[in-house]
C-alpha positions in Angstrom: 2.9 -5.9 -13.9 4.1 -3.0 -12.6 3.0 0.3 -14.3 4.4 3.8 -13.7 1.9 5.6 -15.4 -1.1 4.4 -13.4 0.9 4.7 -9.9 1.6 8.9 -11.2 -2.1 9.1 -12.0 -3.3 7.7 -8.7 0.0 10.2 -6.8 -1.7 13.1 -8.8 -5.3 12.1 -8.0 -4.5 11.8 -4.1 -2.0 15.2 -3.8 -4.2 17.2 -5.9 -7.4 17.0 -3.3 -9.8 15.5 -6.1 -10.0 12.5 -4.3 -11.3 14.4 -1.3 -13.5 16.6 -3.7 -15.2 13.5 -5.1 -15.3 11.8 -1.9 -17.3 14.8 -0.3 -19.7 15.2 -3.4 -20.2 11.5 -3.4 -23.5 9.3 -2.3 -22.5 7.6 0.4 -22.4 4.6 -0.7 -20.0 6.0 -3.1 -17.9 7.2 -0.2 -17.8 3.9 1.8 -16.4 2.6 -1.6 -13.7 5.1 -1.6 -12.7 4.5 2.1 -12.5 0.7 1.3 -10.6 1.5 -2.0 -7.7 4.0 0.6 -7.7 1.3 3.5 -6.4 -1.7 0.8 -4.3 0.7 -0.6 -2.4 1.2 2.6 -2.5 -3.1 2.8 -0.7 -2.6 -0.2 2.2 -0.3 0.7 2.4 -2.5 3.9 2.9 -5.1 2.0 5.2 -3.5 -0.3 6.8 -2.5 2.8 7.7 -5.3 4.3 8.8 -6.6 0.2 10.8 -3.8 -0.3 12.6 -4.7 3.5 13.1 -8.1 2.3 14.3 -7.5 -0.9 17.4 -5.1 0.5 18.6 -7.0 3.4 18.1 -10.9 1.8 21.7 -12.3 2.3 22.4 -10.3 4.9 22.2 -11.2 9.4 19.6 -8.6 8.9 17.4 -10.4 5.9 17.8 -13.6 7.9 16.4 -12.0 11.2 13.5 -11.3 9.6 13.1 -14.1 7.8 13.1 -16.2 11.4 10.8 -13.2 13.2 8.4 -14.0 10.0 8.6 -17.9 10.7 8.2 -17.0 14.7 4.9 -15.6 13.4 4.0 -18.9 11.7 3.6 -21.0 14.7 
C-alpha cells in the first residue's frame, strides 16, 4: 500500500515550485482542482498524524490517554 516512490515524486513536485507553476498557468477550474487535491492531502497527514501518535505510545499511560480523549469525543 504504501509506496515510496510516489510519496518522493509528489515531495519533489511540491518543493520544486511546479505545483505552483501549474497551478498559476492553470484554467481555473483546473486550479480549484488543485486546491481540493492540497486541502485532502493535509486530511491525510492529519490523519497520519494522529496514526503515527497512536502507533508510538500504544501500551503506554500516554497511548491510553488518548485512546479515552478519542472515546470522550465519541459521545
Amino acid at each position: 500500500m504504501l509506496n515510496e516512490k510516489f510519496l518522493s515524486d509528489l515531495e519533489k513536485y511540491i518543493k520544486s515550485g511546479e505545483l505552483e507553476e501549474d497551478f498559476e498557468w492553470s484554467s481555473e477550474e483546473r486550479r480549484m482542482e488543485i486546491l481540493d487535491y492540497l486541502e485532502r492531502l493535509m486530511d491525510l497527514a492529519e490523519a497520519a498524524d494522529e496514526t503515527a501518535t497512536r502507533i508510538i505510545f500504544k501500551n503506554t499511560g500516554l497511548g491510553q490517554m488518548f485512546d479515552s480523549g478519542k472515546n470522550d469525543e465519541k459521545g
